[in-house]
N, C-alpha and C positions, 0 to 999 in steps of 0.2 A: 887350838880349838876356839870356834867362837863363842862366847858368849850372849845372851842378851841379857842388857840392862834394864832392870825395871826403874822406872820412873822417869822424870822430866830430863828430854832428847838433851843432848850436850850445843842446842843450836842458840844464836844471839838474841835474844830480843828486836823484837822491827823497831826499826827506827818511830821515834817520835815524832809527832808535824813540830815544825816550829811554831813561833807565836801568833806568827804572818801567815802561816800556811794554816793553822789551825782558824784564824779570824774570819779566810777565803773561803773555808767550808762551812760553817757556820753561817755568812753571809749568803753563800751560796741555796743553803737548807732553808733558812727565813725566807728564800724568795721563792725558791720552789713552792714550799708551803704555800704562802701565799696566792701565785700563782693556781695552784688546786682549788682554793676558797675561791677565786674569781671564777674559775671555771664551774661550779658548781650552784654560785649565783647566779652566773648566764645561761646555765641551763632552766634555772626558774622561771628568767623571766619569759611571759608571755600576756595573756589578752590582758588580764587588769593591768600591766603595766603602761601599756598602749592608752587603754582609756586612763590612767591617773596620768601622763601624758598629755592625752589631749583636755581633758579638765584643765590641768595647770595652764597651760598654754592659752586656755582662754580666756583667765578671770580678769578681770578689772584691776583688780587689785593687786596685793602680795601673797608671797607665801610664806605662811606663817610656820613657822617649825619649831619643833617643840621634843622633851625630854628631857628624863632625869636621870641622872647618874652618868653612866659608862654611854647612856641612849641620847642622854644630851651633849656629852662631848661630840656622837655623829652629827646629832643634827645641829648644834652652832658649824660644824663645818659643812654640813650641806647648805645651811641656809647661807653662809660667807663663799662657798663657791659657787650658787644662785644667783645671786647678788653680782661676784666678780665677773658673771659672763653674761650678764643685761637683764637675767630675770629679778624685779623686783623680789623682794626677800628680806625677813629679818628669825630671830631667833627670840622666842619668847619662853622665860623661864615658867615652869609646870608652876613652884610655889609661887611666884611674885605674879603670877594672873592671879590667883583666888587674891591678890591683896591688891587689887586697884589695876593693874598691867591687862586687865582683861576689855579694857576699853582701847587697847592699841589694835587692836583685831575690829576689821569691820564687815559689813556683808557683803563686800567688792571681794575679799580675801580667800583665799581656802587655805586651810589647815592640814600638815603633815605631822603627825603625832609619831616616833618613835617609841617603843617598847615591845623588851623581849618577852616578857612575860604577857602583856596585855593586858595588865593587873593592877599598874601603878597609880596608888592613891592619889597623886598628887596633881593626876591627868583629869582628874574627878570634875573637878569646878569645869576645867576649859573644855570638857567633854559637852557637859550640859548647855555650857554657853554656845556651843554649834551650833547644837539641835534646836535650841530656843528662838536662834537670829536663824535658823538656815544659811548657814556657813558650811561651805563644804567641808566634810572630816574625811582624809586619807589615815590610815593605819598603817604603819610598819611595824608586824608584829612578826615574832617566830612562835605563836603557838594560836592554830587556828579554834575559832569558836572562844576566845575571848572576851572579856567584859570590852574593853578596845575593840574587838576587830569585829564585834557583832557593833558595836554601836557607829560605826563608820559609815560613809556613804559609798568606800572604796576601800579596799584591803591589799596589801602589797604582804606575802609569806614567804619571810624569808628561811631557807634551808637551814 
């Protein structure tokens, strides 16, 4: 007579990935991901991205780029890969403008200000200084109708 057995089936456990095969899919997940995040920022972009485009493209000057924290880590590499393909460019720290660094910026120049929030105190001084010289101010913010991204002459929103 047959029986059934209650509980857990008499079958093997599946096999484990290895170390190397466990690395390959993890590798694999990170760039997917990522790959998603690029596709969802190329579906953003559109008109302002074209005019902050052709802005950049016509000043006299540099581009100045700017940001604190995790926003300044983007922008010293935007402003360094600027810079590495012809566009003049540097990287000007938020705190060391309000202390003298605000004289490296001139009215030849426009301004790329990162920040997620839009909110960063320390954008405060080099914000003012824009508006004052008429320095062109780009935003990159992720949160629209910000202190940043109203005070801008151009706004880039990221998703």
């Amino acid at each position: 007579m047959n029986e059934l057995r209650e509980g857990p089936a008499d079958f093997p456990p599946p096999p484990r990935p290895t170390a190397e095969e466990a690395a390959i899919a993890t590798g694999r997940r990170v760039v997917e991901t990522e790959a998603e995040a690029l596709r969802v920022v190329a579906a953003a972009i559109g008109e302002a991205f074209a005019e902050v485009v052709a802005l950049l493209a016509g000043i006299e000057g540099r581009v100045v780029v700017t940001g604190m924290g995790k926003s300044g880590h983007v922008a010293r590499k935007i402003a360094a890969t600027l810079a590495s393909t012809g566009t003049p460019a540097l990287y000007v720290h938020p705190a060391e403008a309000s202390h003298g660094d605000l004289g490296m910026i001139t009215g030849k120049d426009a301004v790329l200000a990162l920040s997620n929030s839009g909110e960063t105190a320390e954008l405060r001084d080099l914000t003012l200084y824009t508006r004052r010289f008429h320095i062109p101010l780009v935003a990159m913010v992720g949160r629209p109708g910000s202190t940043l991204a109203e005070a801008a002459d151009h706004t880039l929103l990221l998703p």
